[in-house]
N, C-alpha and C positions, 0 to 999 in steps of 0.2 A: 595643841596639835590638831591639823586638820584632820578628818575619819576620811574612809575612802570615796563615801559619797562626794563630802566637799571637795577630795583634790580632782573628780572627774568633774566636779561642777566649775570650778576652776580653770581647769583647761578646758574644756569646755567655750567656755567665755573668751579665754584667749586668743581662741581657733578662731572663735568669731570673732574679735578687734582685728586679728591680720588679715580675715579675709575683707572684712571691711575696709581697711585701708587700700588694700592692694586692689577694690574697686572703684576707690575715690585716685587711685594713680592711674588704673582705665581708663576713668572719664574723663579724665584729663589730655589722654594721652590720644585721644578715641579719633581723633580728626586729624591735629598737626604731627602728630607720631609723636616718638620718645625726645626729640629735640629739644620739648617745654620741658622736660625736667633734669634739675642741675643734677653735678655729678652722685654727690650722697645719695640725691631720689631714684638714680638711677640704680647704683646698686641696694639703696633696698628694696624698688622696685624687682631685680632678681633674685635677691632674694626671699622675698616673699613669694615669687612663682615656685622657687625649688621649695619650699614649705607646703604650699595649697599643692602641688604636686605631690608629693610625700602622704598631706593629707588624703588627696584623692586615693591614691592606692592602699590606704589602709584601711577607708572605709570601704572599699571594694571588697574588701576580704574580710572583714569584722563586723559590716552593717548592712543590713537589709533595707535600709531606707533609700528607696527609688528616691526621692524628691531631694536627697541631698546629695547623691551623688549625681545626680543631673545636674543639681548648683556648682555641685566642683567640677563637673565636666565643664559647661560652660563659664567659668570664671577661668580655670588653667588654660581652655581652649583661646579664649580672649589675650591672653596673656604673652601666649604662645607665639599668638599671630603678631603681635606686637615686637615680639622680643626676636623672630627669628623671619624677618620678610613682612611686615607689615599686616597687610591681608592676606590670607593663605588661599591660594588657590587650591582646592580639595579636589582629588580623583574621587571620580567616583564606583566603588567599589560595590558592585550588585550585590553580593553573596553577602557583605556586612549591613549592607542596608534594609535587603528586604526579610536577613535574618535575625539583626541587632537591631538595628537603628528604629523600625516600623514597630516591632514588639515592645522597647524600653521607651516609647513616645506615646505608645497607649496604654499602658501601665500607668503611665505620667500622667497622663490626662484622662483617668477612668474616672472620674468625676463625671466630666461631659459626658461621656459615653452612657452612666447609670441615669443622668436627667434624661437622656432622649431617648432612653431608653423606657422611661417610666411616663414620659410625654407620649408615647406612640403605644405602647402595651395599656396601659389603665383603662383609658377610652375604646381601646378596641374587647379590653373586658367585658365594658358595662354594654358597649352595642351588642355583644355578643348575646350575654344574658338576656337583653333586651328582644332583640331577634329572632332568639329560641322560641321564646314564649309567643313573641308576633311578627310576624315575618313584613308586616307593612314597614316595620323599620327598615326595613330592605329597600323597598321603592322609594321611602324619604330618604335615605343617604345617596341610593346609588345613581351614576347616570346611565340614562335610557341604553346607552349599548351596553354598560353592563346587566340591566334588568333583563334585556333580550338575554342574554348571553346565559345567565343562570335558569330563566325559562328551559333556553335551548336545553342545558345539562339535565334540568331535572326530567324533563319529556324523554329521554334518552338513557339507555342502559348499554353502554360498552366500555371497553375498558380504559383504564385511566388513560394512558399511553393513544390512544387510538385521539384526542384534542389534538395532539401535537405532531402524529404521523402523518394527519390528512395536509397539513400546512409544510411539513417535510415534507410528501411528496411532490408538492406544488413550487415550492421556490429551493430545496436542498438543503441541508442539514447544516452546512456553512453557513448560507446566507441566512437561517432562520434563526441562526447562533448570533451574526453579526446584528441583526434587526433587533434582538432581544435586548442583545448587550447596550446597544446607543438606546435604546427607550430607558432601562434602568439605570443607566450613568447617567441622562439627562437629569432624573429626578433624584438620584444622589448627588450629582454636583447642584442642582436645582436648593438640598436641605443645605449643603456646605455653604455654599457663595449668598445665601438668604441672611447668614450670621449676622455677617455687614448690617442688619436693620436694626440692629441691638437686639438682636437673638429671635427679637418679632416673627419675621417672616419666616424660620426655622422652626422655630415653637408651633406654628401653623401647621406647616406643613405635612411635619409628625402627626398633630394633634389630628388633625384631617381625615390621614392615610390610616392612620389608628382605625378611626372612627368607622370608617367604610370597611377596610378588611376584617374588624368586629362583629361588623352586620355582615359583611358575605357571609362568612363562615357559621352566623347563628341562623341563618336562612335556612343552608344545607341542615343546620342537626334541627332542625326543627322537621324537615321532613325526611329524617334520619337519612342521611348520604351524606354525613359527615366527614365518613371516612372517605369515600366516593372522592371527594373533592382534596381532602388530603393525600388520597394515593395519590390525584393528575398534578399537584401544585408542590409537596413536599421534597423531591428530588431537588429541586431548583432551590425553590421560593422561600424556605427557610435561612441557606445561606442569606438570597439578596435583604430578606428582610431584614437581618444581622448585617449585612452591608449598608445599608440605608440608616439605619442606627447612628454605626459607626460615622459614616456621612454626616449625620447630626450631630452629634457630639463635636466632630471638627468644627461645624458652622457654630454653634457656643460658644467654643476656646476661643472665636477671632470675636463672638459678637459680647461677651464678658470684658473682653481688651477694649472694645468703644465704650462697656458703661464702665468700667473700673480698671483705668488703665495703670492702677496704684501708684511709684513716684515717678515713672516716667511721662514724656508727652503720650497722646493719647495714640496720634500717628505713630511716635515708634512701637508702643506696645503694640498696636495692629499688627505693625510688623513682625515682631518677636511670636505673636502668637500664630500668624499665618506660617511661620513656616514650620511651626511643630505641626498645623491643621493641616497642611499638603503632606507630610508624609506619613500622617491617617489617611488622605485620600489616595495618594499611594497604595495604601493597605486597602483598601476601599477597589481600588481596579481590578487589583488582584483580584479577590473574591467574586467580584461582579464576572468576570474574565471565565473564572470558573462555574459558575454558576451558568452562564450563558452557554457552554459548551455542553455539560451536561444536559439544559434545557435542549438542544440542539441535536444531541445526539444519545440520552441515555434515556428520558421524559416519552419519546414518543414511543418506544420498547414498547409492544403488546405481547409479545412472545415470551417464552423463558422465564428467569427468576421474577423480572422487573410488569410482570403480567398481574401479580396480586397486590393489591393496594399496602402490607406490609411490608414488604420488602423493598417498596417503594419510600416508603415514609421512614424507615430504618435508613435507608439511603444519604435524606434528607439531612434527617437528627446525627450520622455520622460523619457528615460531609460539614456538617456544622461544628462540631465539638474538636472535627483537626484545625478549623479555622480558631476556634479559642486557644486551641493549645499553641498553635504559632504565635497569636498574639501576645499569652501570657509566660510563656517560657521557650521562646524559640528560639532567642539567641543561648540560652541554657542550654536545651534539648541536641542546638548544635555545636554546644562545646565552645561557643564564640565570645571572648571578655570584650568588652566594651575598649573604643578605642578614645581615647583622644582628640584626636580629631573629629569623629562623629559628635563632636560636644553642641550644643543648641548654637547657634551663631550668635553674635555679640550683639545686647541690646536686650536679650529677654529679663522679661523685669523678676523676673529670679532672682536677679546679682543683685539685688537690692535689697535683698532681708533674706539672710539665708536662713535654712530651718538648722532647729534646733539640731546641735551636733551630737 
């Protein structure tokens, strides 16, 4: 008799030969529709949907494993399209996207997110340390307007708020919201769309931005106004730094899909992986969006609470932590189950080996 182990290790296996087949009826089916397959293929082809169906919904409710139920969302969703209209034309639903759909895509793809994240933090470590001790790192990394620019700071004793009011009163808190936000989305979509080079010009980019913001910041604590420059930078700058990341991570997932685009061609993989990378960048606007506003209109505060460099940098670090908690449990937090139709679009090279069940 088999033990309990083996009868799950059993089904198990089985779960995976139907979903296998029922992708090798996909890829069949992918171009000329259900037509190419005779009458029997066809109903097992439904019937394996109402199976992977069934499947999907109980590992919803029994398994924690993000990466298989992403499989079975896009394998049922493939299926679907197939079986009821062809290609599904999808509404699109705000409230599930940018509270389901953006959250359980970076979940999925936190891998990328931890390399460029370790791409852009490590280097800004060592420049840091580096900095501290000698501030010439400072003028080797930076460029000439920025060397003025920390000159200007450190010749200067006012409040954090007081960089960013002089420039509010000059152009308005909108436009200096709007100016902020296109400089920062340029260089986030700049990490994303670099992917394409085989991850090269993304790995740069981080590696770079690391590198410099490492040495600004060991500049400041070397002639102690560390905090100084955290109180004026920390409202904003910590979101977009965390948006920028994020940004990165997307430009991996597409530039991963050109070196190892597993059993698909290399052009579909691209594909499959760009459109999970857009609605990180999605998630990516959002935060830049917010970031820019408060840059705009909360940064230049000299007055009241946002006058001492803590409560400025408490700002920061909390305006940061709602942004994590959206992305790792947001469609949770909102009580929102994953739909069906939100499943990856047909083609992501997921359907090709699905994880263990």
């Amino acid at each position: 008799m088999l033990n309990a182990t083996d009868g799950h290790s059993s089904r198990a296996q089985d779960a995976r030969q139907r979903w296998a087949r029922l992708t090798e009826l996909i890829e069949r089916c992918d171009r000329p529709g259900l037509k190419v397959l005779a009458p029997e293929e066809l109903e097992e082809f439904a019937r394996l949907y109402r199976r992977a169906a069934g499947d999907l919904a109980a590992t919803r409710s029994r398994s924690g494993d993000e990466r298989l139920v992403q499989y079975l969302n896009d394998l049922v969703g493939r299926a679907h399209g197939l079986l009821y209209g062809g290609r599904v034309r999808r509404r699109l639903h705000p409230r599930e996207f940018f509270l389901a759909t953006i959250p359980r895509t970076f979940r999925a793809t936190w891998r990328f997110t931890a390399v460029a994240a370790a791409v852009f933090l490590l280097p800004a470590l060592a420049t840091y340390v580096l900095a501290t001790g000698n501030p010439a790192w400072g003028d080797a990394l930076f460029a000439p307007s920025l060397s003025d620019m920390v000159q200007d700071f450190l010749s200067r004793d006012v409040p954090a708020g007081q960089w960013y009011a002089d420039s509010q009163s000059v152009i308005g808190a909108d436009n200096l919201s709007g100016h902020i936000f296109t400089n920062n989305a340029t260089l986030a979509l700049g990490a994303f769309a670099l992917g394409i080079t085989w991850c090269l010009g993304t790995l740069y980019l981080l590696f770079s931005n690391g590198l410099m913001l490492g040495a600004f910041l060991g500049v400041f604590a070397h002639y102690d106004r560390l905090m100084d420059i955290c109180g004026m930078v920390a409202p904003h700058g910590v979101l977009e730094i965390f948006a920028i990341i994020v940004a990165g991570g997307a430009g991996l997932k597409i530039g991963w899909a050109v070196i190892a685009p597993g059993d698909l061609p290399r052009a579909r993989a691209m594909v499959a992986a760009a459109r999970e990378a857009v609605r990180l960048v999605a998630g990516v606007v959002v935060m830049l969006a917010v970031a820019a506003a408060i840059e705009g209109f909360l940064s230049p505060q000299t007055e009241g609470l946002l006058q001492a460099n803590e409560p400025r940098v408490l700002l920061g670090v909390t305006v940061w932590l709602v942004a994590i908690a959206w992305l790792l449990a947001g469609d949770r937090l909102a009580g929102r189950r994953a739909r069906v139709e939100d499943a990856p679009v047909a083609g992501s090279a997921s359907v090709r080996a699905a994880p263990d069940a």
